[in-house]
ROMITI-300810 format. One line per 8 residues: their letters; for each residue x, y, z of N, C-alpha, C. Coordinates in pm, whole numbers, plus 32768, in hexadecimal, padded with zeros to 4 digits. Example, Ala and Ser with C-alpha at 12.3 -4.5 7.8 and 13.67 -1.06 7.14 Angstrom:
<sites>
as) 8527,7DC7,830C,84CE,7E3E,830C,8528,7EB6,830C  8505,7F1F,82C4,8557,7F96,82CA,850A,8003,8313
</sites>
This chain:
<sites>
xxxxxxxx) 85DF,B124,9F66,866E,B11B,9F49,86AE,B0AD,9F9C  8726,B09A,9F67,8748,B00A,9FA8,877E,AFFB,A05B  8759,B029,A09A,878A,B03B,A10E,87CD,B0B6,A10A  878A,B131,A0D4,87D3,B1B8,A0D8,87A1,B213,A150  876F,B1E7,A1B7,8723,B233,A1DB,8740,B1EA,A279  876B,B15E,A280,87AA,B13A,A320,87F3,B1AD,A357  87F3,B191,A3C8,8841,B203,A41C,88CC,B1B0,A3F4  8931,B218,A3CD,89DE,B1FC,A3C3,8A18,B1B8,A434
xxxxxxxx) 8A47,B10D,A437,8A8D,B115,A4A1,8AF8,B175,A4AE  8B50,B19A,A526,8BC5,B1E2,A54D,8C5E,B1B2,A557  8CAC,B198,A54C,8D35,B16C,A55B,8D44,B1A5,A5CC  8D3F,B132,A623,8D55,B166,A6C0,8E3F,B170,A6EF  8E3F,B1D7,A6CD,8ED4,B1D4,A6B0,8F1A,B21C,A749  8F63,B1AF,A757,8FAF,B1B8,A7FD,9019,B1E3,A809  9059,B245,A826,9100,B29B,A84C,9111,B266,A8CB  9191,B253,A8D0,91A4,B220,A978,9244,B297,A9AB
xxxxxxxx) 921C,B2D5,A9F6,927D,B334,AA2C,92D7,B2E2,AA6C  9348,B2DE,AA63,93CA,B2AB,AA60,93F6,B314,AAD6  93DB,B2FF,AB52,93FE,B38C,ABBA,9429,B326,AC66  9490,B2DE,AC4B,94E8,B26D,AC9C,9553,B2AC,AD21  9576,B344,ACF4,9611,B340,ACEB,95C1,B36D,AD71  966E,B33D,ADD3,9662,B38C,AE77,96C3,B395,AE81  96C8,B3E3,AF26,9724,B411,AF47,9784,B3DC,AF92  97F2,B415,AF4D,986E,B39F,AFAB,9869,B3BD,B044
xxxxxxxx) 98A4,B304,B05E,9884,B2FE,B0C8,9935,B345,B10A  9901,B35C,B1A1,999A,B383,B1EF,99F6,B336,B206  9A4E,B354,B1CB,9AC4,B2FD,B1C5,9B47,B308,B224  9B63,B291,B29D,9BC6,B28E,B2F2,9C2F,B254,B2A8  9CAD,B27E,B2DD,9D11,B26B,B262,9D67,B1F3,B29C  9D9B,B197,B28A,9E23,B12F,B2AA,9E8A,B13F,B23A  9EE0,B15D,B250,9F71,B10F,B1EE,9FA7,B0B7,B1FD  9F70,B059,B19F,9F89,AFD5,B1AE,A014,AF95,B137
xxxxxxxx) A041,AFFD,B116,A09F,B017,B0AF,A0F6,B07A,B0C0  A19E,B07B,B072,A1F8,B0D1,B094,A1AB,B141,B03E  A21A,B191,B016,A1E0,B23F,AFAF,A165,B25A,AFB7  A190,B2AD,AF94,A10F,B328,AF5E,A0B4,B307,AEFC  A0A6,B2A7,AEAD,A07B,B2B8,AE46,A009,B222,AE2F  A00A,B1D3,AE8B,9FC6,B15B,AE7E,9F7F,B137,AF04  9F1A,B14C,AF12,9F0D,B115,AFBC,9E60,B0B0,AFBC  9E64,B0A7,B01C,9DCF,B063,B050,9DB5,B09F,B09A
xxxxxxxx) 9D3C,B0DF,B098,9CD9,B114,B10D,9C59,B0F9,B13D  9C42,B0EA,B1AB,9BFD,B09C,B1E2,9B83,B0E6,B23D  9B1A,B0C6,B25F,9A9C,B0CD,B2CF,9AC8,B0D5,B32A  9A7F,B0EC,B37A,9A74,B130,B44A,9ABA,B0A3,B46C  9A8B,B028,B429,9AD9,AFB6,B456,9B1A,AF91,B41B  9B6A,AFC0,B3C9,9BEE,AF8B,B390,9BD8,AF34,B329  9B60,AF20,B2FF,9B43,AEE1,B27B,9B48,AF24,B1F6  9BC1,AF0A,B1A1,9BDE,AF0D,B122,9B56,AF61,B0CE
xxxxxxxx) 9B5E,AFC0,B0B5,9B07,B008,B05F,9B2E,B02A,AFC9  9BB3,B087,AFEF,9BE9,B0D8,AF69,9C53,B088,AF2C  9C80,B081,AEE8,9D09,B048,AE9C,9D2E,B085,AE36  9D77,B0BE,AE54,9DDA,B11A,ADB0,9E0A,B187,ADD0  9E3C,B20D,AD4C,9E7D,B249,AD80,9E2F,B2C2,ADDE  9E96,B31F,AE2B,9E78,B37E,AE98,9ECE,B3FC,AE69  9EB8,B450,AE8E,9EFD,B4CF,AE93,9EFD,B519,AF51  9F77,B549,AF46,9F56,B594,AFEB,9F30,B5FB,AFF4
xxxxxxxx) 9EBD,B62C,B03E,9E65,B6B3,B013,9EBE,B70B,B08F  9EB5,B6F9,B111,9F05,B71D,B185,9F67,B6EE,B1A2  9FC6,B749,B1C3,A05E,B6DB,B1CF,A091,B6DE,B232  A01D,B74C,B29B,A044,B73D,B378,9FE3,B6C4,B377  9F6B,B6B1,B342,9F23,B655,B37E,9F2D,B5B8,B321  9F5D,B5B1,B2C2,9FAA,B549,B284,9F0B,B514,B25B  9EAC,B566,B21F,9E1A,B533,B1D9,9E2F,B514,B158  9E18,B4BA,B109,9E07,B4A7,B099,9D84,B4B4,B053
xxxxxxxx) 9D5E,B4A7,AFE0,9D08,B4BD,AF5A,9D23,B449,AF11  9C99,B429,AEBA,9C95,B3DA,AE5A,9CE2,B41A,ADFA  9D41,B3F7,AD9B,9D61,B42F,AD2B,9DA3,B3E8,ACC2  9D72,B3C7,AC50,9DC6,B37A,ABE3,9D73,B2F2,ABBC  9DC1,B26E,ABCE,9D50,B21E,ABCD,9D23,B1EE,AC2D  9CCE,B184,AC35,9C81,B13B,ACCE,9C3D,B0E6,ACDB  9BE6,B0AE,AD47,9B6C,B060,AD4B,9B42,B09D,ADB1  9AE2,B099,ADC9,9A7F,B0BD,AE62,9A27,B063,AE6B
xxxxxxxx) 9A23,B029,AEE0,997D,AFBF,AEDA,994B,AFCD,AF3A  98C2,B003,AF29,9878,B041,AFBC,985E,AFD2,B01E  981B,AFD5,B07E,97FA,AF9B,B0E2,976A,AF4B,B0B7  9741,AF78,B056,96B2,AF22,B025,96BE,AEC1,AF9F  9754,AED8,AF98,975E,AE6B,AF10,9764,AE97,AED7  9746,AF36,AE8C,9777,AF85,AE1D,9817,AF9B,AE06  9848,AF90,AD8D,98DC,AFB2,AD74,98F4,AFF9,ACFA  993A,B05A,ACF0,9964,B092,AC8E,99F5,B07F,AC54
xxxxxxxx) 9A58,B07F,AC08,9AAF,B06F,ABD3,9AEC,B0C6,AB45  9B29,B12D,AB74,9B6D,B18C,AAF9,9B8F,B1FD,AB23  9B8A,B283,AAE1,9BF2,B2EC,AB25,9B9C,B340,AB75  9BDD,B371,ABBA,9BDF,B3E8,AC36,9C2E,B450,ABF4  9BCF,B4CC,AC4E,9C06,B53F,AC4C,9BE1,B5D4,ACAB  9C3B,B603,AD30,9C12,B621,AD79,9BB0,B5B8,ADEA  9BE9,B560,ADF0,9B61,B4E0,AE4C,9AE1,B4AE,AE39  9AC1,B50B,AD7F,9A4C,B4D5,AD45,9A71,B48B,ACDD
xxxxxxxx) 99FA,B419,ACC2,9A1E,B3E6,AC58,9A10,B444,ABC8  9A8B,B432,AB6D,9A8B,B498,AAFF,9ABA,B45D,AAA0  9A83,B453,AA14,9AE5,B411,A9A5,9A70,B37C,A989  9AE0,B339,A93A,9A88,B296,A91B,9AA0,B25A,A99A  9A26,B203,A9BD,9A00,B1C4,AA16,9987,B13B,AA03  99AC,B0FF,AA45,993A,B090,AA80,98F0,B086,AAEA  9849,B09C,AAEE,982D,B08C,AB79,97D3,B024,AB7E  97D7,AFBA,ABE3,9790,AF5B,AC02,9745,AF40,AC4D
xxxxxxxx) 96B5,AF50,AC54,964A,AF2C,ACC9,9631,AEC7,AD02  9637,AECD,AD60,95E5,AE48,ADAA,959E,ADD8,AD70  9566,AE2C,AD32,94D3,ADE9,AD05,94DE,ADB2,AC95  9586,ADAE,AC4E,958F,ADA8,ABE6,9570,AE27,AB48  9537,AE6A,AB78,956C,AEC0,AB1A,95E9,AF1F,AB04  95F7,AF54,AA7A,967E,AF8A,AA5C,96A4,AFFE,AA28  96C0,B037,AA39,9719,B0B8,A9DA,9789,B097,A99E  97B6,B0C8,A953,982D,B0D8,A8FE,9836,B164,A8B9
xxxxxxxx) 9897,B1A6,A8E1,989C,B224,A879,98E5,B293,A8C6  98DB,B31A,A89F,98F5,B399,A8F1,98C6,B3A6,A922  9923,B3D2,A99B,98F9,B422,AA3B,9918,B4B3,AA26  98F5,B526,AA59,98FE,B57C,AA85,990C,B5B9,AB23  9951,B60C,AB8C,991A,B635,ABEB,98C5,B5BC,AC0F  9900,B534,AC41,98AA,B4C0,AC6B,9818,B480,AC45  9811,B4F8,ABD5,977B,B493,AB82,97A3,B476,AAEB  972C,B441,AAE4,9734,B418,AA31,9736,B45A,A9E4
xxxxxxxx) 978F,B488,A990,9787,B4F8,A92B,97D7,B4FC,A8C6  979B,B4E7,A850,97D9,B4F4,A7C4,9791,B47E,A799  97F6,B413,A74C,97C8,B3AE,A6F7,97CA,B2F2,A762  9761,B2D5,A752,9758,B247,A7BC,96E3,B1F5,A787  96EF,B177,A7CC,96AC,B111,A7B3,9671,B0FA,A81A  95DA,B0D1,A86E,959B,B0BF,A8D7,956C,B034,A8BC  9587,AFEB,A912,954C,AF76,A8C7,94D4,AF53,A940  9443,AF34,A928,941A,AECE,A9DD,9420,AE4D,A9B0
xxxxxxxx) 941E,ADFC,AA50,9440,AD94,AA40,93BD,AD1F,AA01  9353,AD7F,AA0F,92F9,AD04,A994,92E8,AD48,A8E9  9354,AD4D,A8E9,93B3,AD6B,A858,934E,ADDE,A839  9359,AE3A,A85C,9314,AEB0,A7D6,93BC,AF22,A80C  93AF,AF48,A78C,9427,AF9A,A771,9425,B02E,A740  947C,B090,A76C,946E,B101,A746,94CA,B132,A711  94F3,B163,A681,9595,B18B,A66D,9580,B204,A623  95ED,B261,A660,95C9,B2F2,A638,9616,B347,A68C
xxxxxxxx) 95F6,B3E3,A684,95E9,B45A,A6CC,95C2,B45D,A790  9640,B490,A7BA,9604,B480,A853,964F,B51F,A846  95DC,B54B,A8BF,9608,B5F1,A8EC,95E1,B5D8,A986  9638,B5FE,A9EC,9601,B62A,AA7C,95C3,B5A4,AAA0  960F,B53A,AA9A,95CA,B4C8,AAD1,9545,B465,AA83  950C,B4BC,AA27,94B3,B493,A9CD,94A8,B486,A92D  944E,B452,A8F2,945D,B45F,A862,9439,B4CD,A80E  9481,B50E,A7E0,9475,B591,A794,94AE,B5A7,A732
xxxxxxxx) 947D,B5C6,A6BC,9495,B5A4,A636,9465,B56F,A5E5  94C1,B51B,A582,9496,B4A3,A533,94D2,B414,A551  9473,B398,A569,9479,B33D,A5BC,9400,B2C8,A56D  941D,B257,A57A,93A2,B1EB,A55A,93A0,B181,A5BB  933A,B169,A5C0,92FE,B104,A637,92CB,B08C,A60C  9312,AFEC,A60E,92D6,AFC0,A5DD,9291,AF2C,A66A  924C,AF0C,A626,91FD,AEA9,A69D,91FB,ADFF,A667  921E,ADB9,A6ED,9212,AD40,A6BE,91B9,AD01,A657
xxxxxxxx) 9154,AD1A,A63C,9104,ACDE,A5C9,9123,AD10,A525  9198,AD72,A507,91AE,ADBB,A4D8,915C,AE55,A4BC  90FA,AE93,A4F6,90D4,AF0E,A509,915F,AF45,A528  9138,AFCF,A4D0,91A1,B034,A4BF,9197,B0E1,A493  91DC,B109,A4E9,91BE,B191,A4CE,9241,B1D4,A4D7  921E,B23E,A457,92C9,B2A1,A434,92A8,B30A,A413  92D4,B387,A460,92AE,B3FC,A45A,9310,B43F,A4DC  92AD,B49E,A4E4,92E3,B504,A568,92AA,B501,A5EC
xxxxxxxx) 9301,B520,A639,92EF,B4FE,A6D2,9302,B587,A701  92A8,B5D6,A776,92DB,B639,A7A1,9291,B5FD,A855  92E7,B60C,A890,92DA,B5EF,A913,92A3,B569,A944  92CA,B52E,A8F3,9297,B47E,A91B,924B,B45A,A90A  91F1,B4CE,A883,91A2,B479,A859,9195,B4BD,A7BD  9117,B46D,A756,9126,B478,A6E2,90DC,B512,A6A2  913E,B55C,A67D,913A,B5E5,A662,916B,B60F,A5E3  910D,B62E,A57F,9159,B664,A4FD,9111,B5E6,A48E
xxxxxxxx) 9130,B604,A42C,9142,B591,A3D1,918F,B508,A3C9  9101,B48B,A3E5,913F,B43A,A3DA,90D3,B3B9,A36E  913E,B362,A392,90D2,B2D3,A338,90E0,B277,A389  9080,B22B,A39B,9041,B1BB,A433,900D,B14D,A3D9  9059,B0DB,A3B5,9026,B062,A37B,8FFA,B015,A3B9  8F99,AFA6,A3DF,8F79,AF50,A40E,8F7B,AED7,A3D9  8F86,AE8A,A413,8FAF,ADF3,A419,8F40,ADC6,A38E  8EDF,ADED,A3A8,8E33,AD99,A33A,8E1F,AE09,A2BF
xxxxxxxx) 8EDB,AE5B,A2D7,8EA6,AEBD,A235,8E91,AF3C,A256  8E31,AF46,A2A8,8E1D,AFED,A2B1,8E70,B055,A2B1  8E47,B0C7,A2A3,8EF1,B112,A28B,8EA0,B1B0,A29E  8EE1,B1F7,A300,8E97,B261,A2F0,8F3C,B2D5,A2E9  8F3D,B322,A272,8F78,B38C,A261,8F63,B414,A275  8F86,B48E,A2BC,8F78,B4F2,A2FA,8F9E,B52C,A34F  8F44,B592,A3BC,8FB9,B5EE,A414,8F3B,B5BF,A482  8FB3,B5C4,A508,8F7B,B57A,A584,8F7B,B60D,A608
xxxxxxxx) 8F43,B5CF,A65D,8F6A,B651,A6B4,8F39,B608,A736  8FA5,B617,A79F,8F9E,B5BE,A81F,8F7A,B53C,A807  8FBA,B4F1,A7A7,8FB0,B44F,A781,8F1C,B428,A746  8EB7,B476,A6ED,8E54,B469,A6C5,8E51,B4A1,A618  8DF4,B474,A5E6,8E0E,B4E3,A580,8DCD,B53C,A580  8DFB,B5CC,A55A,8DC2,B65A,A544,8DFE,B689,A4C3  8D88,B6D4,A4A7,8DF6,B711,A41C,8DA9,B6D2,A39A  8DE2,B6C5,A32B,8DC9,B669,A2C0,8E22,B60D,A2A4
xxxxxxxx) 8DB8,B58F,A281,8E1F,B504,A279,8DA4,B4A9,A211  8DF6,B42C,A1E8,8DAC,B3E3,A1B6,8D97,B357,A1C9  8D41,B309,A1CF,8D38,B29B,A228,8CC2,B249,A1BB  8D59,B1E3,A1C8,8D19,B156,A174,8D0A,B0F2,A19F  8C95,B0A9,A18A,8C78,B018,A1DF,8CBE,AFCD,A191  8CE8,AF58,A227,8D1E,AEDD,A1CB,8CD8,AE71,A1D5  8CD0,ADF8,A1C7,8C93,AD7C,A1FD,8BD9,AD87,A23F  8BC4,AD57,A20F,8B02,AD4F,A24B,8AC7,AD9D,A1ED
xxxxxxxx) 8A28,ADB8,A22D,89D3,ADE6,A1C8,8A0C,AE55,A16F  8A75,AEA0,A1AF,8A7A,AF57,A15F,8AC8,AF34,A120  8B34,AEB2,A0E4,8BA1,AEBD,A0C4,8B85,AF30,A02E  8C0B,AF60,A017,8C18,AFC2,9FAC,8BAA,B034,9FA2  8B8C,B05E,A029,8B32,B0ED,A053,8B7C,B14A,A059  8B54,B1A0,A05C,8BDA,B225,A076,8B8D,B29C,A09F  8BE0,B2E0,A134,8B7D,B357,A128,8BF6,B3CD,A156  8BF6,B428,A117,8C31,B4A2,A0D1,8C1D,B513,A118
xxxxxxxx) 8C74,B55A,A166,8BFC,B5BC,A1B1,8C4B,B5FB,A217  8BEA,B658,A25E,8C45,B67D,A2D5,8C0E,B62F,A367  8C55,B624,A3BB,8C2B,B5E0,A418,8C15,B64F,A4A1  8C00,B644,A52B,8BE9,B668,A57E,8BDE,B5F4,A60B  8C3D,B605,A669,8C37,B591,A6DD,8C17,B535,A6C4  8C82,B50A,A650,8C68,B475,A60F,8BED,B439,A5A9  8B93,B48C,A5A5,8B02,B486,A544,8B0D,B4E1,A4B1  8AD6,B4BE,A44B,8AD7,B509,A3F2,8A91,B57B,A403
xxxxxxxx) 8AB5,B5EF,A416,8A47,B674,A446,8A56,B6DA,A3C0  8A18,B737,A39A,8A42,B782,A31A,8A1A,B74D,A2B5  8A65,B75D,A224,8A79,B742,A1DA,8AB7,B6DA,A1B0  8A44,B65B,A14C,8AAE,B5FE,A134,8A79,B5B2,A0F9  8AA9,B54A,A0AA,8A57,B4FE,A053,8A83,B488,A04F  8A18,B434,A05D,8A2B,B39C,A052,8A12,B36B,9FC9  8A44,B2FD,9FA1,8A25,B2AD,9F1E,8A34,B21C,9F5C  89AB,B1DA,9F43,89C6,B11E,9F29,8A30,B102,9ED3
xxxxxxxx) 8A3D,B072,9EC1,8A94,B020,9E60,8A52,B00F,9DF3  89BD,B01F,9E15,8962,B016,9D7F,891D,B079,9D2C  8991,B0F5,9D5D,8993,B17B,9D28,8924,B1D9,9D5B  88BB,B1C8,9D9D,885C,B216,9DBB,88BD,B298,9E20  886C,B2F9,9E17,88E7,B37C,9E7F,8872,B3BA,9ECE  88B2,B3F2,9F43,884B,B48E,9F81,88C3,B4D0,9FB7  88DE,B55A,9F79,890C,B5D0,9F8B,8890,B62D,A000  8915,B662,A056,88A3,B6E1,A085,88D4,B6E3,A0FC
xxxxxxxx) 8861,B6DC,A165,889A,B723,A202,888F,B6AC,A23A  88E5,B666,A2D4,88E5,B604,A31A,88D0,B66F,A37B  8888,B625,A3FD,8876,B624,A4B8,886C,B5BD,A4E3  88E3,B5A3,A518,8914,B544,A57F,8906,B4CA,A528  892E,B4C5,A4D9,8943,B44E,A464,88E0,B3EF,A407  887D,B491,A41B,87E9,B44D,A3AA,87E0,B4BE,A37A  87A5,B4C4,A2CE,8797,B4DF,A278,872E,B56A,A290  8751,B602,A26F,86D2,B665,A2CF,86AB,B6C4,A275
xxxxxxxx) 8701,B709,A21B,86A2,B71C,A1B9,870E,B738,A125  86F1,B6D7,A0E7,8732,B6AF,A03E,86F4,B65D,A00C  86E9,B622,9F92,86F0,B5CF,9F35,8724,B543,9F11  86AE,B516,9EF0,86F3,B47E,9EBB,86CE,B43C,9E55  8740,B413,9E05,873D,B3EB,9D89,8762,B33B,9D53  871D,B314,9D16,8707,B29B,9CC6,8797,B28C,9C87  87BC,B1F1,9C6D,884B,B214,9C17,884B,B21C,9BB3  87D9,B26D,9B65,8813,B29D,9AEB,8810,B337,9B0D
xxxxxxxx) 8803,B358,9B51,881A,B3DF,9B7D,8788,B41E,9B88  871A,B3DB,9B86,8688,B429,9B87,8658,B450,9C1D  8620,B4A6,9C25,85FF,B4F8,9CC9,8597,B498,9CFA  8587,B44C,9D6C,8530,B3D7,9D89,84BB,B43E,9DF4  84EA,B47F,9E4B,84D8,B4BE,9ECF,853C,B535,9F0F  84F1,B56C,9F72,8536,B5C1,9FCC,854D,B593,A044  8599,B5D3,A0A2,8586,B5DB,A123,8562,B676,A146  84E8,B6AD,A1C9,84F3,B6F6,A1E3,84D6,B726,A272
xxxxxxx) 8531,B752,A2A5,8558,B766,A35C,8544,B6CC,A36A  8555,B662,A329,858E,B5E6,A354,8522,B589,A33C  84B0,B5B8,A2D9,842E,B570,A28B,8428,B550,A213  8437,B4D2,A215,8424,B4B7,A153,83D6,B4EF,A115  83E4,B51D,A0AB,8376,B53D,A048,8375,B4F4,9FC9  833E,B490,9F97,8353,B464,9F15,8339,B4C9,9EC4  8364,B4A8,9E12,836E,B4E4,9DD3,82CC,B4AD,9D75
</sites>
């Protein structure tokens, strides 16, 4: 058969946990402005940190809170910019890394939560679902070469049903579990020897394990059992549909 019988390459498919957020730093206060309602606050040395509005939490000890809108820019070059609430960031926001990467989206209780955009700075992008600082939900990831993946995220990484395209075609559709696939999915080659292969099936820690069936492009098929992503005991058929051979506990048998 025409190359039915290579071991399956794998779609080596990468989740990147989005898990940035820290904790604010302690904040010494200056009023560097009249009212209540606009101030600058500043570091142990009097360097400009906070900017925007405040609320007064104590009114013997004259302490203020982040509250309303703002900027904060840490001491390492990180800055954020948008609303407060209670002295956390809460609401739409911008946060900016050092390093050049970005957020955009909802805050919660000072993390990421609801709907946002993650961008890193050697352009791969994430737009979607954030829960508790991470990606949770439904979300797609796409990568500078154009590789792309859209599905579900549960804890920062790829969980549930999704579809993972690659740049040379490949495309594998199905259900993932801790950023791998598990479950049943289907996975089509693109570009090189397998183009228009397809194998059908259930998978296991990323390998076809179970049940599942491959077909060439030049119609030949084998239905039956996979281990660890070779053929162990089913059938394989010619493309006009005639029985050529078996596999059994993972031994050809011609027909």
């Amino acid at each position: 058969m025409k190359h039915l019988f290579i071991i399956l390459s794998i779609l080596l498919l990468s989740s990147f946990i989005i898990s940035c957020d820290k904790k604010e730093e302690t904040l010494y206060q200056w009023e560097t402005s009249s009212g209540y309602e606009w101030k600058t606050i500043g570091d142990k040395n009097n360097n400009p940190q906070y900017k925007g509005e405040v609320k007064r939490e104590y009114i013997i000890f004259g302490d203020y809170i982040r509250e309303g809108v703002g900027s904060l820019t840490y001491s390492d070059g990180d800055k954020y910019e948008g609303k407060w609430k209670d002295g956390q960031k809460h609401g739409q926001g911008t946060y900016t890394w050092s390093n050049g990467n970005k957020y955009v989206g909802e805050f919660k209780d000072g993390k990421k939560h609801g709907q946002g955009t993650f961008t890193w700075s050697n352009g791969r992008k994430y737009e979607g679902e954030f829960k508790n600082g991470t990606q949770n939900g439904l979300g797609s990831l796409t990568y500078p070469d154009g590789s792309k993946y859209v599905g579900e995220y549960k804890d920062g990484k790829l969980n549930g049903q999704g579809t993972f395209t690659l740049s040379d075609g490949r495309k594998y559709v199905g259900e993932y579990k801790d950023g791998i696939p598990n479950g049943q999915g289907t996975h089509t080659f693109g570009k090189g020897d397998f183009e228009g292969d397809k194998y059908e099936g259930e998978y296991k820690d990323g390998k076809p394990n179970g049940q599942g069936t491959y077909t060439s492009s030049n119609g030949e098929k084998y239905e039956g059992e996979w281990k660890d992503e070779k053929p162990w005991n089913g059938t394989y058929y010619d493309k006009d549909g005639n029985i050529k051979g078996k596999f059994v506990n993972g031994k050809e048998i011609h027909q």
